[in-house]
N, C-alpha and C positions, 0 to 999 in steps of 0.2 A: 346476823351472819354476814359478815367481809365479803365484798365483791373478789371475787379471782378471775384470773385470766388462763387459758388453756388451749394447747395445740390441738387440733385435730389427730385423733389415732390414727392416720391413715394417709395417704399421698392426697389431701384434701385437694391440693388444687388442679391433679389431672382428674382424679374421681368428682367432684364437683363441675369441673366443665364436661364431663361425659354428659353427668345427669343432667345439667342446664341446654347444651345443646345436641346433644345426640341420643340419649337415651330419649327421647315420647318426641312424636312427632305433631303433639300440640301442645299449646303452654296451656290449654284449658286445662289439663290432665293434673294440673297441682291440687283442683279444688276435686277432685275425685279422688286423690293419693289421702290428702288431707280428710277431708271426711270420712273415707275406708280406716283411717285409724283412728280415728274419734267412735269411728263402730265396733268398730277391735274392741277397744276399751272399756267401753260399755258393755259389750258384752264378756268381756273378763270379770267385769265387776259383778253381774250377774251369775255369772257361775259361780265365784268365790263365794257369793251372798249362799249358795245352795247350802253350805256348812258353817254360815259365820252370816245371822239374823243382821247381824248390826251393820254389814256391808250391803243392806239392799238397795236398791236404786230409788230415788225420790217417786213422788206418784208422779211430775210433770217431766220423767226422760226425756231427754230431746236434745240435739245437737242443733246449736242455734248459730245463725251468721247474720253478720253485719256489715255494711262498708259506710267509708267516712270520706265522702268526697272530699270537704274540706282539708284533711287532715291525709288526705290520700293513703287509710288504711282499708286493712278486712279482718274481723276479727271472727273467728270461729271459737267455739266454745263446748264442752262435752262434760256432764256429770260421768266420768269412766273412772278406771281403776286409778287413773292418776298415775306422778309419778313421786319418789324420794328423789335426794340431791343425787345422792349413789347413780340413783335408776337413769336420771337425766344424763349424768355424766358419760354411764355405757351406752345408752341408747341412741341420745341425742350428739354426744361428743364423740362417738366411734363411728365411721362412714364404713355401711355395709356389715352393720351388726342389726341383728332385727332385734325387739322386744320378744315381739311376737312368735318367733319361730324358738327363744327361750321358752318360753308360755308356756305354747304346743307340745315344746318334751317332756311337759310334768304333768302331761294329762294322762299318762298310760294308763293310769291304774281308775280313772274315770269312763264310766258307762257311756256308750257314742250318742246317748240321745241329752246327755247333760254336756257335752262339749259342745262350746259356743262357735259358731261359725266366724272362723279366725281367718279374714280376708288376706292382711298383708304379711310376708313370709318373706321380705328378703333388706328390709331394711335399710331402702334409696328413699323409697316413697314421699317421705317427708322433706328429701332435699328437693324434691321436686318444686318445694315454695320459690327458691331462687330463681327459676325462668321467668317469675314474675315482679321477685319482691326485691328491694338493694337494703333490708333488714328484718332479720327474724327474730320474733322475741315470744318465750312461752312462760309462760305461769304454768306449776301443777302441784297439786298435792294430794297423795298419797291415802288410798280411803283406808280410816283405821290410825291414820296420823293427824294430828295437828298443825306438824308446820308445813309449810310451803316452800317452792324454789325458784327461781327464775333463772333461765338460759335467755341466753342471746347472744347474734353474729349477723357477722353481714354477708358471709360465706367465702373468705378470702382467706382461710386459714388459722382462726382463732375464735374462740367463745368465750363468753365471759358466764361464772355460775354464782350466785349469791341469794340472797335470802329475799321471801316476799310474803303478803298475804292473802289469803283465799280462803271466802267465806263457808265454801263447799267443798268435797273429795273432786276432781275432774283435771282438767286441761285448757288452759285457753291461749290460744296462737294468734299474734297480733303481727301482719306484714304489710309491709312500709311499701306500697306499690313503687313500682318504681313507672318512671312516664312515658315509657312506651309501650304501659301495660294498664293504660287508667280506663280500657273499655268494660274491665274489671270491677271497675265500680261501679258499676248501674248496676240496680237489683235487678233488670229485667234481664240481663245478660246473666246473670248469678244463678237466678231464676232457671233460665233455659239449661245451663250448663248442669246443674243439680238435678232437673227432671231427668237429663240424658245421659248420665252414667249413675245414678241412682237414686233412682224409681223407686225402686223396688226393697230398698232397705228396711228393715219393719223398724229400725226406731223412726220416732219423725224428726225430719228436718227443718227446722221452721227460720223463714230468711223475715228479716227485720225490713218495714215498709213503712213510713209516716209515723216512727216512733212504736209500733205495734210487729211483735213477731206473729206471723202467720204462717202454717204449714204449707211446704210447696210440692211435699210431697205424697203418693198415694200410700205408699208405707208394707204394699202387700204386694206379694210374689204370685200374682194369679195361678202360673203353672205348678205352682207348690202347694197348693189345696187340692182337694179331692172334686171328681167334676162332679158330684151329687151335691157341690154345696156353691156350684155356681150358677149364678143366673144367665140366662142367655142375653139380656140384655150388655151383663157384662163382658161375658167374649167378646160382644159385638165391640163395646166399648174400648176395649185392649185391642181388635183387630185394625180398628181406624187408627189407634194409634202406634203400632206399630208398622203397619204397610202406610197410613198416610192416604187410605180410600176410602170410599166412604158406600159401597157396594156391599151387600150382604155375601158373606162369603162361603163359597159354593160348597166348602167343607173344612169341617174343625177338627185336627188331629189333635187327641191331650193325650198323650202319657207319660207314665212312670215305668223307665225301663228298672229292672233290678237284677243282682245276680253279679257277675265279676265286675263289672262295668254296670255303677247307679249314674242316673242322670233324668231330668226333667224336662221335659218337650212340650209346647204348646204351638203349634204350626195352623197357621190358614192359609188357604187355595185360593185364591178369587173368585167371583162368580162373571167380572168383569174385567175388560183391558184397563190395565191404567191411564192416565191421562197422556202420560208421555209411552211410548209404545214400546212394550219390551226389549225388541231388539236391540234399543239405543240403551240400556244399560242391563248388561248380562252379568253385572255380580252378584252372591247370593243374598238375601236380603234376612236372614235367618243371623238375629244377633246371639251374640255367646256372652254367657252369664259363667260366672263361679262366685258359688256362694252368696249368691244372688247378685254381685256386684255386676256389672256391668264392663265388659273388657272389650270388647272390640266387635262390630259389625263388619269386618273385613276375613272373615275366619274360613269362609269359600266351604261352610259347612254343609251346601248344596252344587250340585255340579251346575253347573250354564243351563243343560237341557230340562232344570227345576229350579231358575233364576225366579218365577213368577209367586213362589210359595215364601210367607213372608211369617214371621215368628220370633221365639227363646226358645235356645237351650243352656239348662243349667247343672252345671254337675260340681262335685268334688274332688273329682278325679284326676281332673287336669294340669299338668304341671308347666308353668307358664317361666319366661324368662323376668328378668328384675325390673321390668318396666311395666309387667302385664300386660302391653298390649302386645307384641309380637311372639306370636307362641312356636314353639320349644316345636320340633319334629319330634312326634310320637305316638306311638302306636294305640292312643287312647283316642287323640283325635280320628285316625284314622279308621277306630271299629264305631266311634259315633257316627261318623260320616257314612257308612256302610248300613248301620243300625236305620238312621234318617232316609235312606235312599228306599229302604227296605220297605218302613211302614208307608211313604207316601204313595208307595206302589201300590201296595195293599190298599189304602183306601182308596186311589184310582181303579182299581178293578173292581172295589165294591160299585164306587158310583157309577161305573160305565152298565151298570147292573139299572139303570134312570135310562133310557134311550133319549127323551128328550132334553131333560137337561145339562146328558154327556156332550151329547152333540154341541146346544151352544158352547160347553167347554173347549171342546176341539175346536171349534171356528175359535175361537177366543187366543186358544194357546196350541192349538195342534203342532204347529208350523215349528214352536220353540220345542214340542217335546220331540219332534223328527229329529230335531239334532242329538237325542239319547241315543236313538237307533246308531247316528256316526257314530257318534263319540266312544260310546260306552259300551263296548264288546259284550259284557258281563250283563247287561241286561237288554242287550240289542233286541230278543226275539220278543222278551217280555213286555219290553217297549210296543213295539209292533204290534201286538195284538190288540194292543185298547185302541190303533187306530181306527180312525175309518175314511174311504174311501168312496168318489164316485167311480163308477164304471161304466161300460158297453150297455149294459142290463139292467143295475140297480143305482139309484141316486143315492146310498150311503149301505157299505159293506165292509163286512170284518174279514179279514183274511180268512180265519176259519170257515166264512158264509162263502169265501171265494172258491175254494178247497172243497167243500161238500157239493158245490154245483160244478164242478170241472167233469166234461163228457168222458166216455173213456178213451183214453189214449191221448188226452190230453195232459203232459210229464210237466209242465212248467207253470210259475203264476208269468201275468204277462200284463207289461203297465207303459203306458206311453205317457212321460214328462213332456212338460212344455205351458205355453201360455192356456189359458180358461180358455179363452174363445177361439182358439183352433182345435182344440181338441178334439169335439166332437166330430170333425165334419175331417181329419186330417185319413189323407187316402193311403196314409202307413194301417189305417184299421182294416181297407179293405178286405184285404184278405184272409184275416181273423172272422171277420163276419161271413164270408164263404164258408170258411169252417165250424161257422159255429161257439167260435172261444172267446171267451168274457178277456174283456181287457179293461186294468185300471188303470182312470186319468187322474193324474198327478200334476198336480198344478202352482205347486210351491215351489220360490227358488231351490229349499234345501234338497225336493225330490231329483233333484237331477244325478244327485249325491248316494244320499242311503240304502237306496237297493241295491249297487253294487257292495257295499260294506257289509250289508248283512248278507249278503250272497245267497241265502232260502232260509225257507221258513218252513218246519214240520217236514222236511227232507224235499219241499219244493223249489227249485232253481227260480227266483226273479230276473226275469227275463226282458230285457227293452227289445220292444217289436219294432225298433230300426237295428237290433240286433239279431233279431230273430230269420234270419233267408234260410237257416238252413234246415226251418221247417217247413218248407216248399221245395218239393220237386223242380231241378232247372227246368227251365219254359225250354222247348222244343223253338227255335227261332229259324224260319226260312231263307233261303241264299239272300235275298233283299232284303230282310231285318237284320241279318248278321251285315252287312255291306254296310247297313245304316249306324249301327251300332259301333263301327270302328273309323267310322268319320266323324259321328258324333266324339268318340272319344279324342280323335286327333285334333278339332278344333277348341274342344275342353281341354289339352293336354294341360296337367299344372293343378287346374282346380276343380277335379274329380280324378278316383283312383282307377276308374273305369265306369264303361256304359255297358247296363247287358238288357236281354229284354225279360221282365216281370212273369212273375207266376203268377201274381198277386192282387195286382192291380185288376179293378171291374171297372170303375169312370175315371178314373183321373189319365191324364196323359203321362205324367212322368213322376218321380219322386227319386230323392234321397236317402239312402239306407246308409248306416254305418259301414267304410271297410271294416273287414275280418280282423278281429286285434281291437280296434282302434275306441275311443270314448265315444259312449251313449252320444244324439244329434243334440240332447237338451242341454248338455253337460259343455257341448263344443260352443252353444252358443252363450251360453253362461259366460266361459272362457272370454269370447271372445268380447262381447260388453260389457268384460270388466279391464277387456286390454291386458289378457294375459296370452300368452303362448300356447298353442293348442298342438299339442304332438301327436304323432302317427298320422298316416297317411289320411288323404281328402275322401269326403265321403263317396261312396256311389252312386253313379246314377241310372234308376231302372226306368225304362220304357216303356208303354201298353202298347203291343202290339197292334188292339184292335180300334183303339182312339184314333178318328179321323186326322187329328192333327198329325199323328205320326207317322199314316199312312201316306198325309201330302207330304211328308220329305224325305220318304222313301223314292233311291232313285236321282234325287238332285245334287250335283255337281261342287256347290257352291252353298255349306252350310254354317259360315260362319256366323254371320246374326242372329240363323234360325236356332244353330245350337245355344247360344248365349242365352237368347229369349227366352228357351224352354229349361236351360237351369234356372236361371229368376222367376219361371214361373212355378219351380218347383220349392226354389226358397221361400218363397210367399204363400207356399200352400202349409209350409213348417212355422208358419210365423217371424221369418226374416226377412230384413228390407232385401231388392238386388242389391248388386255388388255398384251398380254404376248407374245410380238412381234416373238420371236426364237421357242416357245412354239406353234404357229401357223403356221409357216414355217412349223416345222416339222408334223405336223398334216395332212396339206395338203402335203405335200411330202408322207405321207404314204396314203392317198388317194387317189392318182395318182397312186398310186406304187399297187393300188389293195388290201393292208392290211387294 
């Protein structure tokens, strides 16, 4: 058979520089393109064998690779349906024709459980060689034929097709590395690349090492078996490898959703923090499979506030753009994403059903799942309820726990943010404990946030008690507490929105309440050590009447230091430095000292 030469059907040279530099945002993605249709293939040939004995697949299938350092090749190799001269010409010589997506149209009249899981559908995939290779050269033949063909280019706009021989029915693709792509030839790199976009192919893959092909891959789709036929060792074994921990993990979600929307999920929870700390990487860690191939761990198939929950999911359903890895806006993605949010819920309420072991969960991950509460309107309440909380009363409580103990005539939940170690002792509780009313302490950056987002819970108002004055009657203040109170405010003019005297207070001499309007104290201080802008007016500052200290500056003339002193000393009872750290020192140095 005459060697020939031949145009590309198509604008090869802008469609080729697409696919080289813009279409996949790694050039590893050739050897994932390339073996997806070495699978294709194979399993074409398979089906076909279903009606035609003589098409059946050898007993030793297997897609085999090689590389030639010397010779700076890689050769892949596939017993698959093969091709004819014809076949190569349309499929290989036409940029943006698929084989495969012919295939697929002649399966109609074929049963869905003998249709082979036909990966690639749009007919780039294979130019994909060229981000690596400065020459492509394929042998195939056609199972059910005798001869053989050979293509070849180097991808500048011409092929050449002519005759070859091949001892077997399959494919073999031989690429001419090109040298800024010879990391490509170490099997160990081969190796890695083939575990990580497919794993899970059930033919095997077997890479060539010291003149011996060996299997590199495990060949089985865990989440696509039934779980009565898995071991628990192997979860375990699938969960290290997928999250990268090496902790037993707190809970194993497997199912098979079905019904308009099929797809396959195998999800685990942690039972531990990672090594590196959630916070510092909030993408979802939940990779997306189709058709068991492997497409992209960037598919945000989990929201942030369930960044921690690591997994597959696999479906058929999904219709992806011509590179596979950057997927198509669709409304499939988006009921999976809904489907996933759903059941990880569900098995968080069962396990919160464990008291002790939920608990270590929440210290583990509590902190990232308060961000659902912000975030996520739609499940804000439901979020909320698996927390738990310390309070005034109990060292860990459910909102509900909080809600059945609320005296009567108490209308609000009521939670003071801020640091652990002021919490307890901060004199905004006072006068809740007067009352009688459980308050919960929140102690996490995000709580400074979430309670005003969720705004109540079970038709309960969340309430911050630097919010809360105007569930106290005004204090009755005498001609010289009012006197005190408008000079206090005059020498604070600027940084308080006023001084009034406390209902509240039992020991402490002063504190900070929110102005009316204005953001929680936790949220202001947030603000402010992150160097943001804090709006609406300066906080309040209330008085105890009956505290000695405020009794001695009632009456005096001359309240500028005194007033100062006793806002820092009321910053300091909220957990903030003063305003004018040496400027306080010395203030109290003179107070001590009797001046």
């Amino acid at each position: 058979m005459a060697e020939e030469t031949h145009d590309f059907g198509t604008e090869v040279g802008r469609l080729l520089d697409l696919v080289v530099h813009s279409l996949y945002s790694d050039r590893e993605i050739f050897l994932r393109e390339l073996v997806a249709n070495a699978a294709d293939a194979t399993d074409k040939r398979r089906f076909l064998a279903l009606s035609d004995a003589a098409l059946a697949l050898p007993d030793n299938a297997a897609i085999r690779i090689s590389a030639d350092k010397g010779a700076r090749t890689i050769r892949i190799e596939d017993c698959g349906v093969g091709m004819t001269r014809e076949e190569m010409a349309e499929n290989l010589g036409t940029i943006a024709r698929s084989g495969t997506a012919a295939f697929a149209a002649n399966l109609g009249a074929a049963k869905p459980e003998d249709r082979p899981s036909l990966i690639g559908q749009f007919g780039v995939g294979f130019y994909s060689a060229f981000m690596v290779a400065e020459k492509v050269e394929v042998v195939s033949r056609k199972a059910g034929h005798e001869e053989a063909c050979a293509w070849a280019s180097d991808g500048k706009g011409t092929y050449t097709l002519g005759g070859a021989t091949r001892e077997a029915p399959g494919t073999t693709i031989l690429l001419h590395i090109k040298h800024d792509a010879e990391e490509f030839l170490e099997p160990l790199r081969l190796k890695t690349i083939i575990r990580k976009w497919a794993d899970h192919i059930a033919l095997p893959i077997e890479l060539e090492e010291e003149s011996k092909f060996t299997a590199v891959t495990s060949g089985t789709a865990l989440w696509r078996r039934g779980k009565s036929e898995i071991k628990p060792e192997e979860y375990q074994d699938f969960y290290r490898h997928v999250a990268h921990s090496f902790d037993e993990p707190f809970a194993t979600i497997h199912w098979r959703a079905e019904g308009t929307l099929e797809f396959s999920a195998l999800l685990f929870i942690p039972s531990e923090k990672p090594f590196f700390p959630v916070e510092d990487d909030r993408e979802s860690k939940v990779r997306l499979h189709v058709k068991r191939m492997f497409i992209t761990d960037r598919a945000e198939l989990l929201p942030r506030w369930l960044s921690f929950v690591s997994g597959v999911v696999d479906t058929e359903d999904l219709p992806l753009n011509v590179s596979r890895e950057i997927l198509q806006s669709t409304p499939v993605l988006d009921k999976i994403r809904k489907a996933l949010i759903n059941r990880v819920l569900t098995e968080l309420k069962a396990k919160a059903k464990e008291p002790e072991a939920f608990k270590t969960f929440l210290e583990n991950f509590g902190a990232v799942l308060k961000e659902g509460v912000y975030e996520d309107s739609g499940h804000g309440a439901e979020i909320a309820a698996l927390l738990r909380f310390a309070s005034t009363k109990e060292e860990s409580t459910t909102l509900d726990e909080y809600i059945a103990r609320m005296p009567e005539g108490q209308e609000a939940i009521y939670y003071l943010a801020g640091d652990a170690a002021h919490l307890k002792a901060s004199p905004q509780l006072e006068g809740f404990a007067a009352k009688g009313y459980e308050v919960l302490l929140l102690s996490d950056p995000i709580d400074a946030f979430w309670p005003a987002r969720l705004g109540s819970y079970k038709e309960k108002a969340l309430t911050s008690v630097s919010q809360a004055g105007s569930l106290f009657a005004a204090a009755e203040a005498s001609g010289e507490m009012q006197a005190l109170c408008e000079a206090l405010a005059k020498a604070l003019e600027g940084k308080v929105s006023g001084v009034a005297v406390s209902a509240r207070l039992q020991d402490s001499p002063a504190m900070l309440v929110a102005a009316e309007g204005g953001p929680d104290l936790a949220m202001q201080r947030l603000l402010r050590r992150a160097g943001r802008p804090v709006f609406g007016l300066p906080p309040k500052l209330e008085i105890n009447p009956g505290h000695k200290l405020v009794q001695a500056l009632a009456g005096r003339s001359e309240l500028a230091e005194e007033a100062a002193l006793l806002l820092d000393l009321a910053r300091l009872q909220e957990g903030e430095l003063p305003e004018e750290p040496v400027a306080f020192v010395r203030r109290v140095a003179t107070a001590i000292a009797g001046g």
